[in-house]
VOBA-1610 file (N, C-alpha, C; in pm, whole numbers, padded with zeros to 5 digits, always signed):
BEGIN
Unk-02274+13850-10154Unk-02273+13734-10063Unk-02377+13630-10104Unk-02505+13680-10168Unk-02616+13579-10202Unk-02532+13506-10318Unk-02475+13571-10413Unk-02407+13487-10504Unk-02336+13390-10490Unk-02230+13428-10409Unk-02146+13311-10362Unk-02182+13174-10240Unk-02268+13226-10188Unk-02377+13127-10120Unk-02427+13050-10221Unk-02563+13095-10356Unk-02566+13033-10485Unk-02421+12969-10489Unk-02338+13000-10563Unk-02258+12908-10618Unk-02200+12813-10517Unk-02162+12867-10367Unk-02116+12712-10295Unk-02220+12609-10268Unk-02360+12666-10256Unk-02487+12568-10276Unk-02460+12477-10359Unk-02471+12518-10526Unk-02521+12405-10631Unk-02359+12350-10652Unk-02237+12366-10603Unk-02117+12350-10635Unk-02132+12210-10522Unk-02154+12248-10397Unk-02157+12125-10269Unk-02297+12017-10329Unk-02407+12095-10367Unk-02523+11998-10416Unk-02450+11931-10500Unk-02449+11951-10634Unk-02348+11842-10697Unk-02294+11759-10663Unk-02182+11819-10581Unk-02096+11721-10547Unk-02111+11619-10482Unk-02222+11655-10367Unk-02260+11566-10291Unk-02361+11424-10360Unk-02453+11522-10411Unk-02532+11432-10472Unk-02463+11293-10584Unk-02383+11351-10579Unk-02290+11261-10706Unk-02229+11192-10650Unk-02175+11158-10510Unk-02075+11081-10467Unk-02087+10980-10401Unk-02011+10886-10398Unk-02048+10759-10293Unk-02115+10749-10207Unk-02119+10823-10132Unk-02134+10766-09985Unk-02281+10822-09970Unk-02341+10914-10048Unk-02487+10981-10042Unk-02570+10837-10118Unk-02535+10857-10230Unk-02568+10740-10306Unk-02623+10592-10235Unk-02482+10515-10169Unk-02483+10446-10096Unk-02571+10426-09958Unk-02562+10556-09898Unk-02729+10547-09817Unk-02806+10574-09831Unk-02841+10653-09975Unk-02974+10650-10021Unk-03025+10475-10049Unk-02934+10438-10110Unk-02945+10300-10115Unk-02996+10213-09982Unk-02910+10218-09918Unk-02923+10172-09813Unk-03084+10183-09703Unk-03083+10304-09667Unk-03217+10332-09620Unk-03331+10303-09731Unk-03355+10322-09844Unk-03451+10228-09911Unk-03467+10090-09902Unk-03356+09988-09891Unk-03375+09903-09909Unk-03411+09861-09702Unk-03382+09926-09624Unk-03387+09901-09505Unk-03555+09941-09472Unk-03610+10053-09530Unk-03722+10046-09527Unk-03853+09986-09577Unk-03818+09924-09686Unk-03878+09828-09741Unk-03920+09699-09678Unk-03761+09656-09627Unk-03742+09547-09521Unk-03831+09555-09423Unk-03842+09656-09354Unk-03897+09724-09233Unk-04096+09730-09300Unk-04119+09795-09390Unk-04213+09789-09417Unk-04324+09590-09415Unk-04190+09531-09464Unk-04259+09405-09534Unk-04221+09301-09405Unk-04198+09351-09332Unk-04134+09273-09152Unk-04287+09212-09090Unk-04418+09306-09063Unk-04503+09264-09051Unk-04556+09117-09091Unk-04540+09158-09264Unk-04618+08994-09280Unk-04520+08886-09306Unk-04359+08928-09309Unk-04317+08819-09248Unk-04330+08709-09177Unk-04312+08833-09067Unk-04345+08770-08932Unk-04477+08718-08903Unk-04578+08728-08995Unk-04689+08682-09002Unk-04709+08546-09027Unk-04634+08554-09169Unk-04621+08393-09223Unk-04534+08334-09118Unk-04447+08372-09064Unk-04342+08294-08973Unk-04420+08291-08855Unk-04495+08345-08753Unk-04507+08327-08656Unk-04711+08288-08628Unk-04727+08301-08742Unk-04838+08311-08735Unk-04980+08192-08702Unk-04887+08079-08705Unk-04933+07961-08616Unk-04958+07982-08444Unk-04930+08051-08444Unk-04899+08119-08318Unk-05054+08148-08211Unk-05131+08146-08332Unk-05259+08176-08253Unk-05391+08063-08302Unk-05329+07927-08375Unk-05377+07818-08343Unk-05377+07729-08260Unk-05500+07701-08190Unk-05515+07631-08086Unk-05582+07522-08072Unk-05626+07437-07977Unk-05698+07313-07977Unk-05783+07366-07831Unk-05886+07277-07822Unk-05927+07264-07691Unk-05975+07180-07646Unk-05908+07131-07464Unk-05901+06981-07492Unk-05996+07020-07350Unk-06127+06921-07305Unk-06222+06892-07205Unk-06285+06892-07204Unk-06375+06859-07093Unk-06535+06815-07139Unk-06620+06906-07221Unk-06722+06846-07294Unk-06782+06905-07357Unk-06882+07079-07321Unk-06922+07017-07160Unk-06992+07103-07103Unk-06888+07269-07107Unk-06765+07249-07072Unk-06684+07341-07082Unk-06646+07386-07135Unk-06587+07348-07243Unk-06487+07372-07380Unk-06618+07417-07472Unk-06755+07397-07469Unk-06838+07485-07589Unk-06828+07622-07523Unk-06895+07676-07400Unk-06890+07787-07408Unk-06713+07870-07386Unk-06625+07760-07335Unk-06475+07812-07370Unk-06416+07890-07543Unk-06460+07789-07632Unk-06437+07760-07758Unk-06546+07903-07785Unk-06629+07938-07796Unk-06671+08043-07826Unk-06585+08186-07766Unk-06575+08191-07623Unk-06512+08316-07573Unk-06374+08349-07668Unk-06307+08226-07689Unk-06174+08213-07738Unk-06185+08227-07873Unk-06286+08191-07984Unk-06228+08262-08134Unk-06215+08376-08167Unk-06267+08442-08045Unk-06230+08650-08098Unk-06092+08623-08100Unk-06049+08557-08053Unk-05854+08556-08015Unk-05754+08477-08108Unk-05838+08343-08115Unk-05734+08265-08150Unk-05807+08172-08247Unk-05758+08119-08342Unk-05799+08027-08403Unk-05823+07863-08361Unk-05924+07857-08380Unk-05939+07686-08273Unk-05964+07584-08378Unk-05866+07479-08343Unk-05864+07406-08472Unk-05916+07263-08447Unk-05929+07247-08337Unk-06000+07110-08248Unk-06038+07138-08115Unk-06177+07091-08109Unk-06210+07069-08006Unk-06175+06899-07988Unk-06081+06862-07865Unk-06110+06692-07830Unk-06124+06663-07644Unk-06157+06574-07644Unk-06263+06549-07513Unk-06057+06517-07415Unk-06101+06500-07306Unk-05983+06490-07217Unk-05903+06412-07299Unk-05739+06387-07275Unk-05675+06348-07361Unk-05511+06383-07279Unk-05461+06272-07281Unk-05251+06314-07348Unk-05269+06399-07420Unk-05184+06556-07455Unk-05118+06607-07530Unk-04994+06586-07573Unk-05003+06543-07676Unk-04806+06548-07690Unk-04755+06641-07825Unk-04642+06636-07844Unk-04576+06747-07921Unk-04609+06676-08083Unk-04640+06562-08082Unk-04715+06483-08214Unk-04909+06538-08233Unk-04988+06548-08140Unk-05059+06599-08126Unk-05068+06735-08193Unk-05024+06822-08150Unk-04988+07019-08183Unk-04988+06965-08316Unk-04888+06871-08381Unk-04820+06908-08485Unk-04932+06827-08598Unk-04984+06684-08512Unk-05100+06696-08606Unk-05246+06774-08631Unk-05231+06875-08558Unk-05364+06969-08622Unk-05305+07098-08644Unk-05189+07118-08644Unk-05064+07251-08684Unk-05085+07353-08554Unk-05136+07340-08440Unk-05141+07389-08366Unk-05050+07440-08239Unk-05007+07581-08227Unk-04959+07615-08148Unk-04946+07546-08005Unk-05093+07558-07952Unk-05048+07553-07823Unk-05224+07470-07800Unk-05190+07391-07700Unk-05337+07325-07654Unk-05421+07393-07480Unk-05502+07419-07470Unk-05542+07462-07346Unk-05626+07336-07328Unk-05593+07301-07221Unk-05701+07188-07125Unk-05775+07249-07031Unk-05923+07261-07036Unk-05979+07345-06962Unk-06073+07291-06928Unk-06070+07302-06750Unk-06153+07187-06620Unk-06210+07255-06556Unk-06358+07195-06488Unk-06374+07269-06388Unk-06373+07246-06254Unk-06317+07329-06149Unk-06274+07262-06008Unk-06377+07362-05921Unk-06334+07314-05799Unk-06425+07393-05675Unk-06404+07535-05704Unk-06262+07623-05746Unk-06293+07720-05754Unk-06392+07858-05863Unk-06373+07763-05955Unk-06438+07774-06121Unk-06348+07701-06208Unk-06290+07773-06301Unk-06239+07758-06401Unk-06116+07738-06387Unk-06032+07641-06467Unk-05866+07562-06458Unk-05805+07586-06585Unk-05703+07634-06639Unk-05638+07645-06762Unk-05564+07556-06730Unk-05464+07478-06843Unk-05350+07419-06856Unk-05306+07498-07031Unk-05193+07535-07003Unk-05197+07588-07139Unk-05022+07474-07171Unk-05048+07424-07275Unk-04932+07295-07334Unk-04901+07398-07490Unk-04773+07452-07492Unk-04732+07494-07601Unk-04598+07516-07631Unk-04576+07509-07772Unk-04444+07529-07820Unk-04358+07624-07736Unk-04414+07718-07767Unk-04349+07883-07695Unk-04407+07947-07611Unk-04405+07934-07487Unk-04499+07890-07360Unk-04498+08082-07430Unk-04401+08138-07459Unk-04411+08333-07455Unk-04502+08391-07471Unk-04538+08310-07617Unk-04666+08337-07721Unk-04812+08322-07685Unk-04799+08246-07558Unk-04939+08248-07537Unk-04981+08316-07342Unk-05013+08450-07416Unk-04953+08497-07275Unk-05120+08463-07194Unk-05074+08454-07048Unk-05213+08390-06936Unk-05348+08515-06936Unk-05237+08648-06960Unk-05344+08777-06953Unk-05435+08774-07047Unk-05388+08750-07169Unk-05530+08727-07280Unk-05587+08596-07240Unk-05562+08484-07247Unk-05641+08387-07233Unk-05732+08412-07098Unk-05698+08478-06988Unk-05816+08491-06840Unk-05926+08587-06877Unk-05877+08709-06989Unk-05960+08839-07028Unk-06058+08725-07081Unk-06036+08650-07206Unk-06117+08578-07303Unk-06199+08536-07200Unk-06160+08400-07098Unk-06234+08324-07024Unk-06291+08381-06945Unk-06272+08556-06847Unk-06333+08598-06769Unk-06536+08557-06730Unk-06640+08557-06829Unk-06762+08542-06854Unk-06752+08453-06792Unk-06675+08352-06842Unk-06718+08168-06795Unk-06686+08154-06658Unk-06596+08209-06636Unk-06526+08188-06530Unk-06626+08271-06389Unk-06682+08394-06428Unk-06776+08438-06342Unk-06928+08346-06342Unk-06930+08288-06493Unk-07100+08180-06427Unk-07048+08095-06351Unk-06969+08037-06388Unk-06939+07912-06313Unk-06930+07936-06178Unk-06881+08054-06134Unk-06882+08089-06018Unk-07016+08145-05904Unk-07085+08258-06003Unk-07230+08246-05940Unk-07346+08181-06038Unk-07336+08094-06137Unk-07398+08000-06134Unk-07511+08105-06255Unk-07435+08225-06281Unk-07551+08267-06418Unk-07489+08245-06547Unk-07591+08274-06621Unk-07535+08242-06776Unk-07447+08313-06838Unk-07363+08242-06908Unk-07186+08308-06943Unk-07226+08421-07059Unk-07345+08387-07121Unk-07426+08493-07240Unk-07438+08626-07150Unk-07504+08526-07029Unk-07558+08732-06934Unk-07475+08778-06925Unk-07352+08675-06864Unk-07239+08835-06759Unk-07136+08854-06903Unk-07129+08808-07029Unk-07053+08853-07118Unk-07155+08990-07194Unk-07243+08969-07206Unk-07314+09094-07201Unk-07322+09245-07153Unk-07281+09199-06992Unk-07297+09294-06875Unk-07164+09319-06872Unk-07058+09235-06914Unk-06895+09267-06901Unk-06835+09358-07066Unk-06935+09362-07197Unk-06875+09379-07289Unk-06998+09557-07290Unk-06967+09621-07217Unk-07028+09757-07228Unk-06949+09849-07351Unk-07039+09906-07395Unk-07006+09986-07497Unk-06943+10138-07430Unk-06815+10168-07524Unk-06735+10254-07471Unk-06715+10339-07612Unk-06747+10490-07611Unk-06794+10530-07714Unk-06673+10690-07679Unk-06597+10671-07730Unk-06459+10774-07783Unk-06461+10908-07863Unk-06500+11036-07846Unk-06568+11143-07875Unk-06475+11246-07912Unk-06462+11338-07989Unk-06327+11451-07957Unk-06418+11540-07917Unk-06330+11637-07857Unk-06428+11748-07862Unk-06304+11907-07848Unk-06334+11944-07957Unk-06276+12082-07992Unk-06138+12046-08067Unk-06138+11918-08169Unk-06009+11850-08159Unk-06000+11864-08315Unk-05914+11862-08363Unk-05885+11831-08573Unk-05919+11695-08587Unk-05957+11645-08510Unk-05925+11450-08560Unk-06046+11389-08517Unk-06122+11312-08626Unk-06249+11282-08622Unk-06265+11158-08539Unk-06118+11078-08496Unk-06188+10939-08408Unk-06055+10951-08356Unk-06040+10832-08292Unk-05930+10783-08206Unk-05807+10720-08342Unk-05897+10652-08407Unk-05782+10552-08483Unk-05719+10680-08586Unk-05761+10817-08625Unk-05712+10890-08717Unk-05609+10968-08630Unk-05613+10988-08489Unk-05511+11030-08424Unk-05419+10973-08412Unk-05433+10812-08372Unk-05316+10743-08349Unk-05218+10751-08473Unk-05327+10707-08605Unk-05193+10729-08723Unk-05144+10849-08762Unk-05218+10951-08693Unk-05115+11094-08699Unk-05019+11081-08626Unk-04996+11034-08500Unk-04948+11032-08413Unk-04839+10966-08454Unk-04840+10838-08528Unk-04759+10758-08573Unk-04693+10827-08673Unk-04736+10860-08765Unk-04655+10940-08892Unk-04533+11054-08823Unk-04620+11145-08697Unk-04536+11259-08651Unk-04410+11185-08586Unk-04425+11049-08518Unk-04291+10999-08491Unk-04193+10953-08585Unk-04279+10905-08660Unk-04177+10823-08779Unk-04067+10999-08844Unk-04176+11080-08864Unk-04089+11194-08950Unk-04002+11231-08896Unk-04021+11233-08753Unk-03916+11305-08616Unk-03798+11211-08644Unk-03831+11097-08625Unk-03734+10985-08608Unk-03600+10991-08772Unk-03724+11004-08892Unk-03663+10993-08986Unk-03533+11178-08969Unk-03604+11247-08955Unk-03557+11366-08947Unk-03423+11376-08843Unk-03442+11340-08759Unk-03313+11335-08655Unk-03189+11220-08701Unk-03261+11145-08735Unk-03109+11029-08836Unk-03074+11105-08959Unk-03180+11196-09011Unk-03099+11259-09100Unk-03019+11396-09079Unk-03044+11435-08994Unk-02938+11551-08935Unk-02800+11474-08885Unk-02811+11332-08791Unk-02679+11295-08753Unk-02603+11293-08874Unk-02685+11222-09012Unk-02604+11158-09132Unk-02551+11319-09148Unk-02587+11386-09225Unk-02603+11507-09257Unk-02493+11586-09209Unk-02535+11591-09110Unk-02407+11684-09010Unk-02319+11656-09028Unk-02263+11514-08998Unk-02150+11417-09020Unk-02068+11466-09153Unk-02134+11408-09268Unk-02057+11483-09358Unk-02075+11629-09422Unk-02132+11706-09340Unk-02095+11840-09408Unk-01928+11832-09287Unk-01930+11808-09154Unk-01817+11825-09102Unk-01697+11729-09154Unk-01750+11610-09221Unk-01609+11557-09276Unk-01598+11604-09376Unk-01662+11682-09508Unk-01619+11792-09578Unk-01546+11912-09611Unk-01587+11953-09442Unk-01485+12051-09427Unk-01362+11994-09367Unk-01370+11910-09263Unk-01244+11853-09295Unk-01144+11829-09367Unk-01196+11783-09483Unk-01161+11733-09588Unk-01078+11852-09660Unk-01143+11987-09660Unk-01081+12055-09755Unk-01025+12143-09683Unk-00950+12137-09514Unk-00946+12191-09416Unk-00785+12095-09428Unk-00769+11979-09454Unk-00685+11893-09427Unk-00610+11891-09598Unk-00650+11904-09686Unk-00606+11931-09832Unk-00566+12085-09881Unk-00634+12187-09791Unk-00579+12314-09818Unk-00682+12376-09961Unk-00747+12264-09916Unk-00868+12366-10050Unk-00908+12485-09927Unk-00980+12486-09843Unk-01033+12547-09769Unk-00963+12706-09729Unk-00807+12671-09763Unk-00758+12848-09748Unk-00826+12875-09879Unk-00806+12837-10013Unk-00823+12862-10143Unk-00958+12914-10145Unk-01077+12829-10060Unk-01203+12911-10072Unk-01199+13031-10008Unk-01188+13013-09882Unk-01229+13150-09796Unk-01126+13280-09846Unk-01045+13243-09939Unk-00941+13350-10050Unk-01044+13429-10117Unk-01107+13339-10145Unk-01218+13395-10282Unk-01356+13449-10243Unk-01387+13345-10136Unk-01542+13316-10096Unk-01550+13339-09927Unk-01689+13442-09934Unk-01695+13475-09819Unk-01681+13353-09746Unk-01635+13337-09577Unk-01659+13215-09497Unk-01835+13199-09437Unk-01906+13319-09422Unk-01977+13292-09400Unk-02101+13219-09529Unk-02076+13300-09659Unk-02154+13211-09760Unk-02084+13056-09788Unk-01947+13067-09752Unk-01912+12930-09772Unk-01968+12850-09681Unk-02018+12877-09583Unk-02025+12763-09476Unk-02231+12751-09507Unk-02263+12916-09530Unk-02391+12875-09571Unk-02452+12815-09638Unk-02334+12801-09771Unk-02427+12711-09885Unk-02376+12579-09842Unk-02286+12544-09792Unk-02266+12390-09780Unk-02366+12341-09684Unk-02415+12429-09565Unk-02547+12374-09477Unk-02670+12320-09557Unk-02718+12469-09648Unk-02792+12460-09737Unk-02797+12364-09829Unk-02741+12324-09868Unk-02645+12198-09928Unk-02701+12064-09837Unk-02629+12059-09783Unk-02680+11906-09666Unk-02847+11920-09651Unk-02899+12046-09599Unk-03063+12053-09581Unk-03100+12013-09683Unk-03087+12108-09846Unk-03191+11998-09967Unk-03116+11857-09930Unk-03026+11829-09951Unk-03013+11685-09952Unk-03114+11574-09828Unk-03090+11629-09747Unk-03169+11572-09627Unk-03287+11568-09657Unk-03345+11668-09722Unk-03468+11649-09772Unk-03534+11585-09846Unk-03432+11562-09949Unk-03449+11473-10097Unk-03443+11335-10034Unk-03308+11308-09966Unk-03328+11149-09879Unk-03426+11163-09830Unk-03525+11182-09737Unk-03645+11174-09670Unk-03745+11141-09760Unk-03767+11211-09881Unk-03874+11182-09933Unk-03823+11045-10048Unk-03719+11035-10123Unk-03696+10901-10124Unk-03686+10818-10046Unk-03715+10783-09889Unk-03702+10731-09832Unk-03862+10715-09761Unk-03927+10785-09774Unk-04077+10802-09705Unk-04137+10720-09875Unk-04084+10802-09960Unk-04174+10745-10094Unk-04157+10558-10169Unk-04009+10553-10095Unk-04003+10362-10127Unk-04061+10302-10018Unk-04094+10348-09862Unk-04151+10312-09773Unk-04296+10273-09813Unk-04357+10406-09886Unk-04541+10407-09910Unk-04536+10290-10004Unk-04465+10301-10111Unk-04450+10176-10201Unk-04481+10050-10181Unk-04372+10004-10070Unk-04372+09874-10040Unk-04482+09846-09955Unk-04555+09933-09876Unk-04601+09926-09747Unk-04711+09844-09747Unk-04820+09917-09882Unk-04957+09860-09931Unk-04958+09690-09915Unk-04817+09635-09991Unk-04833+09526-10025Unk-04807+09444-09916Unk-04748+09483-09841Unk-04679+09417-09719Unk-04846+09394-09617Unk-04895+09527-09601Unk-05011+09565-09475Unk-05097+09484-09551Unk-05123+09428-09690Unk-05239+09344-09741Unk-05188+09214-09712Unk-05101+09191-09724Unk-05054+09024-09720Unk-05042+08984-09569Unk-05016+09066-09480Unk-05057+09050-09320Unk-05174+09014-09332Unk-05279+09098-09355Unk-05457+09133-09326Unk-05516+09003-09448Unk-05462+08935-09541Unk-05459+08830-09584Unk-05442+08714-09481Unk-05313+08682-09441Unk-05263+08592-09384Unk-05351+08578-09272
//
């Protein structure tokens, strides 16, 4: 029985490996992961105006504004009150303009931008929070950004993983493999069952189980799909690592 398992193994490996449609999504998922890999700094170069800004109001405001705000965003003008118009943005390449006043209650945003989406109100209030509390009791935006930016210090304890950020990318890898692993059982499955189909519907299939046990027949063709599944995965994890470097530098560039 081990024999004939051997021979329907490397008889289905072959075959498989040799034929269209393996081929074709090996193809396919390489070139989809690549895509996928290099999507980041795409979307980098494409969207990446996205976090140039201006800041338009009095001086007294907009300095300590303009400081809270470059951890975030790139500030490409400061100008004193002013019209914004869509000629404006476009002459300093800037996303989006915040006009920022101060009224009886503290602090006033106006946020004027292309893609109102992109510039969401929750980051810009986190940024301004400091200012927005002096202005309110009247201490310095240095003190309470001080007293608001406490150090938060992330520890394992009894754990394999030396910080937070080495878990998360474990964490990340164990999904990606799961993910990769379960699309390759649907593929997989798929055609070991249109295989047998195949020779189920042509009458090869009396001709084997004539000769060949059914149970080594059906074992080596599993066995069969598993190396294959395997071999796609790691051609498919290994054009991923490839492309990835170049892609994650040209983001962290951009």
């Amino acid at each position: 029985m081990i024999n004939d398992t051997q021979t329907v193994f490397v008889a289905e490996f072959l075959r498989r490996i040799k034929s269209r449609p393996f081929i074709i999504g090996v193809l396919i998922g390489v070139v989809s992961l690549m895509a996928l890999s290099r999507l980041p700094a795409i979307l980098e170069r494409a969207f990446g105006g996205s976090s140039n800004i201006i800041v338009v109001g009095e001086p007294q405001v907009t300095a300590p504004a303009m400081r809270l705000l470059k951890s975030q965003y790139h500030i490409e003008a400061e100008l004193t009150p002013r019209e914004i118009t869509s000629e404006t943005l476009k002459e300093y390449d800037a996303a989006a303009a915040l006009l920022v006043t101060k009224d009886k209650s503290g602090l006033h945003v106006t946020v004027l931008a292309h893609d109102p989406g992109s510039m969401g109100p929750r980051e810009i209030r986190r940024a301004l929070l400091p200012l927005q509390l002096s202005l309110v009791t009247g201490e310095s935006a240095r003190q309470i950004e001080g007293v608001t930016n406490f150090p938060i210090d992330v520890r394992p304890v009894a754990s394999k993983f030396t910080s937070a950020d080495q878990a998360e990318m474990v964490r990340n890898v164990a999904y990606t493999l799961i993910f990769f692993l379960y699309l390759l059982i649907l593929i997989n499955s798929q055609l070991i069952t249109s295989s047998v189909a195949e020779e189920k519907t042509s009458r090869i299939a009396e001709l084997l189980v004539a000769s060949v046990d059914p149970v080594a027949l059906l074992s080596g063709k599993i066995l069969a799909g598993a190396v294959l599944a395997v071999l796609q995965m790691v051609v498919w994890i290994g054009a991923a690592m490839l492309s990835g470097p170049s892609g994650s530098a040209s983001s962290t560039a951009g």
